[in-house]
TIRO-544660 format. One record per residue (C-alpha): residue number from 1; x, y, z. Coordinates in pm, 1 decimal. Layout:
% residues N
num NUM, xx X, yy Y, zz Z $
...
***
This chain:
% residues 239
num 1, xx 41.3, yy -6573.4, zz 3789.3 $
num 2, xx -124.6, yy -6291.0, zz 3576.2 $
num 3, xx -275.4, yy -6000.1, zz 3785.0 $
num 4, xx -601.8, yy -5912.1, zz 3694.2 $
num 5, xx -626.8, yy -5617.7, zz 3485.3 $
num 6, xx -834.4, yy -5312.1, zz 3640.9 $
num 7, xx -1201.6, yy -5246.0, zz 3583.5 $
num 8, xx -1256.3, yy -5016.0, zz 3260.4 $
num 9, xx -1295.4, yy -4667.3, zz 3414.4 $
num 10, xx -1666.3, yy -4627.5, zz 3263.1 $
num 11, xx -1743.1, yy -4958.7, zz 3447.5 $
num 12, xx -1598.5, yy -4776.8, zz 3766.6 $
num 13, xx -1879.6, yy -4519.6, zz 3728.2 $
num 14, xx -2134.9, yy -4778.2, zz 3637.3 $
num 15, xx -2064.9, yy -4937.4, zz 3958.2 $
num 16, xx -2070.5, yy -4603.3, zz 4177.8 $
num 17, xx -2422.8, yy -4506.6, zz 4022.3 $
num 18, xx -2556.3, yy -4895.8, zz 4045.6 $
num 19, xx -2414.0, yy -4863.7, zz 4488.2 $
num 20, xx -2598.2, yy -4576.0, zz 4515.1 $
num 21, xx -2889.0, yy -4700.0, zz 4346.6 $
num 22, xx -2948.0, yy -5000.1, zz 4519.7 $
num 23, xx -2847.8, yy -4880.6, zz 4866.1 $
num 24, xx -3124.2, yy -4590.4, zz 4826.1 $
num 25, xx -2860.2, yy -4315.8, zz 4862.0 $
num 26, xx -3085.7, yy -4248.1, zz 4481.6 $
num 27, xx -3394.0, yy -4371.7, zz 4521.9 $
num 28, xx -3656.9, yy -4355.0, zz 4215.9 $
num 29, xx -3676.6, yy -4001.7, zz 4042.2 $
num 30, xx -3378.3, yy -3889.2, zz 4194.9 $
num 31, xx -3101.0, yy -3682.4, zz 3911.4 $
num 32, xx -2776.1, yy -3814.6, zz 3899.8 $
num 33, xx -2479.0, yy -3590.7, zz 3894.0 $
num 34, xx -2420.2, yy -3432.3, zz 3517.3 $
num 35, xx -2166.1, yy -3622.7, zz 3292.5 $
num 36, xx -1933.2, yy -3338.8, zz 3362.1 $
num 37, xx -1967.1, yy -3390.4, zz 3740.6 $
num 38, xx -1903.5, yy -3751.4, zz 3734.2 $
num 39, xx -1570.9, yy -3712.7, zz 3454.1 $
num 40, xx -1411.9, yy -3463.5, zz 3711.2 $
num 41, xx -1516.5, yy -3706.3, zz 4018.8 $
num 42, xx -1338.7, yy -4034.8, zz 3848.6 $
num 43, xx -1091.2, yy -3769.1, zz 3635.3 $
num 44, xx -1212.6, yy -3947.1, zz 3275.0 $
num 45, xx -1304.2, yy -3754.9, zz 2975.4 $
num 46, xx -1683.1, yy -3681.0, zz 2962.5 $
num 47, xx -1724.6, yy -3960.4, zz 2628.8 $
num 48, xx -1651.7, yy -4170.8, zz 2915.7 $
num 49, xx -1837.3, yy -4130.9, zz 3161.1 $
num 50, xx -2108.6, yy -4090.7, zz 2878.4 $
num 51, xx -2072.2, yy -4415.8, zz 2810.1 $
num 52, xx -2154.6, yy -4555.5, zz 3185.7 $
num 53, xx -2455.5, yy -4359.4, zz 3153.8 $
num 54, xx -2572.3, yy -4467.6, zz 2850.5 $
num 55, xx -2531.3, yy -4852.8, zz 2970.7 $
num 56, xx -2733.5, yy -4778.1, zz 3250.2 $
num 57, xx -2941.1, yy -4636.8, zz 3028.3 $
num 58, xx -3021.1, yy -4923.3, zz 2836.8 $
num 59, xx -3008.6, yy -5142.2, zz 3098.6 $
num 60, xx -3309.1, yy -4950.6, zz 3242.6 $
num 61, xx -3134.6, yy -4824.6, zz 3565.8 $
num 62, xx -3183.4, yy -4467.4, zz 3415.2 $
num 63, xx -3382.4, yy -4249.3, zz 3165.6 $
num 64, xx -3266.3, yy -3926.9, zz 3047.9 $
num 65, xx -3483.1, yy -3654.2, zz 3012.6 $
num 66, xx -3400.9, yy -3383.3, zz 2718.4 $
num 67, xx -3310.5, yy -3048.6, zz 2838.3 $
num 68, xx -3325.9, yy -3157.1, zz 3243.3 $
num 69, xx -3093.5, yy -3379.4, zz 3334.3 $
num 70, xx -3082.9, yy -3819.9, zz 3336.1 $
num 71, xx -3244.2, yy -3954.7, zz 3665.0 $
num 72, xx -3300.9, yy -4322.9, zz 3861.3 $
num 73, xx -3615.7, yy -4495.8, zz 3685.2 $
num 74, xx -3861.3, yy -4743.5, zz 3808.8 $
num 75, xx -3737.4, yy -5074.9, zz 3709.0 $
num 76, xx -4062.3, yy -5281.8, zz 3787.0 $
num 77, xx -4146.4, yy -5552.0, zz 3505.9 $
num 78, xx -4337.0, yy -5434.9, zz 3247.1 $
num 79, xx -4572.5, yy -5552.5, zz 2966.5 $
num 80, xx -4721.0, yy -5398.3, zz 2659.3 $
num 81, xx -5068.2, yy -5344.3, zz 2635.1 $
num 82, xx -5094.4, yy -5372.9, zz 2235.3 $
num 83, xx -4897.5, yy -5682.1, zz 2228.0 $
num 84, xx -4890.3, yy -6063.1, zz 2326.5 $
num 85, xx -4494.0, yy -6107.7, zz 2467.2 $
num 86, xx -4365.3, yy -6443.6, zz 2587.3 $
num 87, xx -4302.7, yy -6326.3, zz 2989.5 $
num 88, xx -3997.1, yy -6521.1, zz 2950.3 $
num 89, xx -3816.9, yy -6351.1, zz 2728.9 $
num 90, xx -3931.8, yy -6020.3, zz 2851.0 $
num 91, xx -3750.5, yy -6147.2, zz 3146.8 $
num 92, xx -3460.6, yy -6247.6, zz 2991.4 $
num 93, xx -3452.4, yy -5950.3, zz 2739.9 $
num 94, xx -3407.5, yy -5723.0, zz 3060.9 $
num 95, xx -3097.0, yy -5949.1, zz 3176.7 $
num 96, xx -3272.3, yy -6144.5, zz 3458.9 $
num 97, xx -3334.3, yy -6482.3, zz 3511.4 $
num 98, xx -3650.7, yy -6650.7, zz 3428.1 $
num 99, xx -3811.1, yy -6937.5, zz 3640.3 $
num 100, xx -4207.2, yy -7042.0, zz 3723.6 $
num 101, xx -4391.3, yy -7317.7, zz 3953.5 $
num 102, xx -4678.3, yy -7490.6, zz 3763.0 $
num 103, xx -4967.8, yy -7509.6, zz 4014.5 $
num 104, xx -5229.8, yy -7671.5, zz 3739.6 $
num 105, xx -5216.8, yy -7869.1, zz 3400.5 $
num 106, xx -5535.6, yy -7993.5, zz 3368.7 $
num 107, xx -5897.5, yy -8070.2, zz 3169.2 $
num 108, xx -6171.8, yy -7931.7, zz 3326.5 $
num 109, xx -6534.0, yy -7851.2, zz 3227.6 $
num 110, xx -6621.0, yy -7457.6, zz 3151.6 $
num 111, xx -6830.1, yy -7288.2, zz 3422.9 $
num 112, xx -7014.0, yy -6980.6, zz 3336.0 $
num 113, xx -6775.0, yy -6746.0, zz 3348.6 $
num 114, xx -6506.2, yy -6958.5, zz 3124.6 $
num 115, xx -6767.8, yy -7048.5, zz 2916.1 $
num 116, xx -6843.5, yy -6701.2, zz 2836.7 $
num 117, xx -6545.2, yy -6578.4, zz 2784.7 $
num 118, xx -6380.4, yy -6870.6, zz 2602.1 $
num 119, xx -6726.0, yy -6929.7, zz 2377.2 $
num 120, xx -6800.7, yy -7220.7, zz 2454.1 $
num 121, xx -7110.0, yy -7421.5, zz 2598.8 $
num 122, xx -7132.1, yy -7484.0, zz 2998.9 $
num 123, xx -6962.1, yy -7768.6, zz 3079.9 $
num 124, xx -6775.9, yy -7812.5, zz 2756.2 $
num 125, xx -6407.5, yy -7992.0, zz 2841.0 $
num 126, xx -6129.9, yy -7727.1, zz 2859.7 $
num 127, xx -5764.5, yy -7700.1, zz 2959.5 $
num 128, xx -5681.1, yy -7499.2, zz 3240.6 $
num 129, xx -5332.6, yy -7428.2, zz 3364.6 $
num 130, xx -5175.6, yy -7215.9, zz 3643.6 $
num 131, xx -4871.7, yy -7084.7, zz 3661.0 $
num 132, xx -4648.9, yy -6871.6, zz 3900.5 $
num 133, xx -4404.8, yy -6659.1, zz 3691.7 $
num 134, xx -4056.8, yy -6527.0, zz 3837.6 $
num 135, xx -3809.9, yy -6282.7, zz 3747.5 $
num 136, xx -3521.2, yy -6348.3, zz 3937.5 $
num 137, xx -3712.2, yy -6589.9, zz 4190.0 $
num 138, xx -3951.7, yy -6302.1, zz 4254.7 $
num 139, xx -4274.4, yy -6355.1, zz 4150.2 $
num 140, xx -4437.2, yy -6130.5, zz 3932.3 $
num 141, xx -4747.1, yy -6289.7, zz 3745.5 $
num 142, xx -5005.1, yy -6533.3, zz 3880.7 $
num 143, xx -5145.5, yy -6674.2, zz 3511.1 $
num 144, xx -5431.7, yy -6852.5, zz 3498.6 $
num 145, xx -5523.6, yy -6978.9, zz 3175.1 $
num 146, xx -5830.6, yy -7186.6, zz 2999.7 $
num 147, xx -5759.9, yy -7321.2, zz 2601.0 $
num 148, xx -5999.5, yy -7469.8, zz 2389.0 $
num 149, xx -5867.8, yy -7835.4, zz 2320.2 $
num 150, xx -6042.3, yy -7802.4, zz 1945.2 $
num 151, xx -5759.5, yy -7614.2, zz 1859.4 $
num 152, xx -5464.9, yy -7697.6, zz 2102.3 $
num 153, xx -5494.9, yy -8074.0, zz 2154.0 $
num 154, xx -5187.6, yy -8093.7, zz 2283.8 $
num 155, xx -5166.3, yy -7815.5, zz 2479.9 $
num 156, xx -5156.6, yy -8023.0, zz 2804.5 $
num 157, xx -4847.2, yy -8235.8, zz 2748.7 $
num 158, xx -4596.0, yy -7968.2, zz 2723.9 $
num 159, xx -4336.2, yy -7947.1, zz 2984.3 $
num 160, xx -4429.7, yy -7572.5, zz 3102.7 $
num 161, xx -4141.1, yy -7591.5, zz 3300.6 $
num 162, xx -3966.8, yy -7509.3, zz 2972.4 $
num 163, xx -4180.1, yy -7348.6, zz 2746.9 $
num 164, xx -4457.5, yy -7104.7, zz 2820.7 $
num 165, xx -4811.0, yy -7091.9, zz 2735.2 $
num 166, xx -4768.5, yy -6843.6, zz 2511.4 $
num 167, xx -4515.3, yy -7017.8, zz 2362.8 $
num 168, xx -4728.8, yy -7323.8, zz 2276.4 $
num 169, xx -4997.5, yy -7088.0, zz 2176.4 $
num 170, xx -4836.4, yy -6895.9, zz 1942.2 $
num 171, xx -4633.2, yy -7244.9, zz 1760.9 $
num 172, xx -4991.5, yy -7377.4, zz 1735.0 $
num 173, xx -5219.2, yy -7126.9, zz 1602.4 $
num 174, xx -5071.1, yy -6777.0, zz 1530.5 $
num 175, xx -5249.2, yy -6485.5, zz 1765.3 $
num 176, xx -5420.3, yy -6235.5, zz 1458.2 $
num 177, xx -5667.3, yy -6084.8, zz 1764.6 $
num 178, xx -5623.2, yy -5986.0, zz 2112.0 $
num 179, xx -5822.5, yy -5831.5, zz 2352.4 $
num 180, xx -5737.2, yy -5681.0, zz 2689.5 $
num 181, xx -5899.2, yy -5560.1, zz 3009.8 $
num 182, xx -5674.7, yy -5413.8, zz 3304.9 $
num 183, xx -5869.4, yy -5385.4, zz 3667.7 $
num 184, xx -5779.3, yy -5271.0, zz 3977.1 $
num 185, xx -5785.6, yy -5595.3, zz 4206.6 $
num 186, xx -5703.1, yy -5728.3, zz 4572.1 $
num 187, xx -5601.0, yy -6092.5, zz 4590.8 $
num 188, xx -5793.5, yy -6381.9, zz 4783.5 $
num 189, xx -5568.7, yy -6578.7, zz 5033.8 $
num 190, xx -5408.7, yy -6819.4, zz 4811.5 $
num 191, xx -5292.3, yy -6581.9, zz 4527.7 $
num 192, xx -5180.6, yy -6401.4, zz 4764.5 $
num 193, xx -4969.7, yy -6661.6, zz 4890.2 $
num 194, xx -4833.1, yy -6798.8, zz 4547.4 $
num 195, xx -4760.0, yy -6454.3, zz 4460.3 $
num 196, xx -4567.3, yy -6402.1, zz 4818.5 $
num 197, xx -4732.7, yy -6110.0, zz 4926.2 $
num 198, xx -5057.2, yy -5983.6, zz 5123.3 $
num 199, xx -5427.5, yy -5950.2, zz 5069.7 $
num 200, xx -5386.9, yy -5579.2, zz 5105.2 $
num 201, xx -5139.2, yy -5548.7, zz 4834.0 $
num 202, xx -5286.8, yy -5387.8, zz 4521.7 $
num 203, xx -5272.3, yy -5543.1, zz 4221.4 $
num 204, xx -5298.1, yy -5534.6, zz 3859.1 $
num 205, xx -5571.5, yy -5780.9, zz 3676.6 $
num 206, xx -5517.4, yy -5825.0, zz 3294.0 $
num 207, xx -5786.9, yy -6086.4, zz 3167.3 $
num 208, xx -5659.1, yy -6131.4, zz 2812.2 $
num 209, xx -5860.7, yy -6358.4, zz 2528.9 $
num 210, xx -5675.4, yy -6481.5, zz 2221.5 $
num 211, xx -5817.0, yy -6539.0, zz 1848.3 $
num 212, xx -5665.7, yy -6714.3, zz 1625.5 $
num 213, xx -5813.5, yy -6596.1, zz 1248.3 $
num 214, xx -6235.2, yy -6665.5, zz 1333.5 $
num 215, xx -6126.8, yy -6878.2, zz 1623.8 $
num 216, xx -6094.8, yy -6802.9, zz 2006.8 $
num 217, xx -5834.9, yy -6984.2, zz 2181.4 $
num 218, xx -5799.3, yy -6871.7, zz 2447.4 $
num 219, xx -5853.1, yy -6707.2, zz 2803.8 $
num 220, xx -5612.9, yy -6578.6, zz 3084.8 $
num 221, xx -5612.1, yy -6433.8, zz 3382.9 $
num 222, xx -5262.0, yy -6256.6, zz 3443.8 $
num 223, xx -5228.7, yy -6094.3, zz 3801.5 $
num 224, xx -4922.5, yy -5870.8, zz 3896.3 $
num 225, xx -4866.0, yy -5740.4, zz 4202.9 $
num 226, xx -4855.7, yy -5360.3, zz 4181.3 $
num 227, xx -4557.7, yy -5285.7, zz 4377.2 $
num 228, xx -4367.5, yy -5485.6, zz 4116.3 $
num 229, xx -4534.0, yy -5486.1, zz 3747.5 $
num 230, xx -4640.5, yy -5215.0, zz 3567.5 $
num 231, xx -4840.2, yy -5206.9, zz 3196.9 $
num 232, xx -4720.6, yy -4979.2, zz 2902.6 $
num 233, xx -4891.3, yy -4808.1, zz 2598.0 $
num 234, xx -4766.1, yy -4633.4, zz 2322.1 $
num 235, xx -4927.7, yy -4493.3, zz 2023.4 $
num 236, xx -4829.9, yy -4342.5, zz 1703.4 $
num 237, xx -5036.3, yy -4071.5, zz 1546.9 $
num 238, xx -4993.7, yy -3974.4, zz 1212.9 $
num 239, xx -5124.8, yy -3619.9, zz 1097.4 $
***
């Protein structure tokens, strides 16, 4: 029988710093002992125990910061402001597993508020869906979403178990415009409850409207709970 080699010794630090971690012995914003620390600790040349630090890095366990030391980051979900991601390959791209419960597929006609937003008359036929999204069977965004069937016919017999609405969106008519609005929000009873949390939970409210060239798509409601999401922006200026 062949014996099972023994872990790389990087992976031996990896798993020290992930223990630690998780068990709260570091909790968030806490600096992890130097590279030169941790190579005399697990006797390893520094490259090495480098390495363990820059996996952690990446896998968003960490952030260094220049000139004072690398230290335990806040690994809630995250979305970019000043783009339009599929949420299930941001899961995946972070190395967790994807899943979602469709509450509503469904043609409905526009109230005021949809109407608005979406641009068209009261009482115009619309799509609606909702969706629960989860990142490793946590969930993490409560989307609600209204299409205009002039431009998505068949939005409404895709299997959302498999592919996003953003997905289908993007296949049928190619996003050139997006606008955003983020609000502070508390949850009535049955978000709440889809999103398995509380009432008094705080949460993050990004309504989100879609153009396609001249025409508008499309309108969402994406809540996040704000213990676990968070929203990023970054900007570029040139002098």
């Amino acid at each position: 029988m062949a014996v099972a080699s023994p872990a790389p010794r990087y992976r031996q630090i990896e798993e020290f710093l992930l223990e630690k971690i998780r068990s709260g012995a570091y909790p968030i914003h806490h600096q992890i002992p130097p590279e030169e620390q941790l190579a005399r600790d697990f006797g390893v040349s520094r490259m090495t125990a480098n390495k363990a630090i820059r996996d952690l890095v990446q896998g968003g366990y960490l952030v260094r910061q220049p000139g004072l030391g690398t230290f335990v980051t806040d690994r809630k979900a995250e979305s970019s402001l000043h783009e339009v991601l599929n949420i299930a390959a941001e899961v995946r791209g972070r190395n967790n597993t994807y899943s979602n419960t469709v509450l509503r597929c469904e043609a409905i006609e526009a109230d005021d508020e949809v109407a608005l937003r979406l641009g068209v008359r009261l009482g115009t036929r619309v799509f609606r869906t909702t969706i629960v999204h989860r990142e490793n069977d946590i969930p993490i965004q409560f989307e609600e979403r209204f299409v205009n069937p002039k431009w998505v016919p068949g939005y409404l017999d895709t299997d959302f178990s498999r592919h996003t609405p953003n997905e289908v969106l993007v296949a049928a008519c190619p996003i050139s415009d997006v606008e955003h609005v983020v609000e502070a929000v508390l949850l009535d009873a049955q978000t709440a409850a889809a999103l398995d949390t509380t009432t008094a939970t705080p949460c993050l409210l990004m309504i989100r409207r879609t153009w396609s060239d001249e025409h508008l798509i499309s309108y969402a409601r994406l809540t996040h709970p704000g213990d676990r999401y968070k929203l990023r922006s970054s900007m570029h200026y040139r002098p």
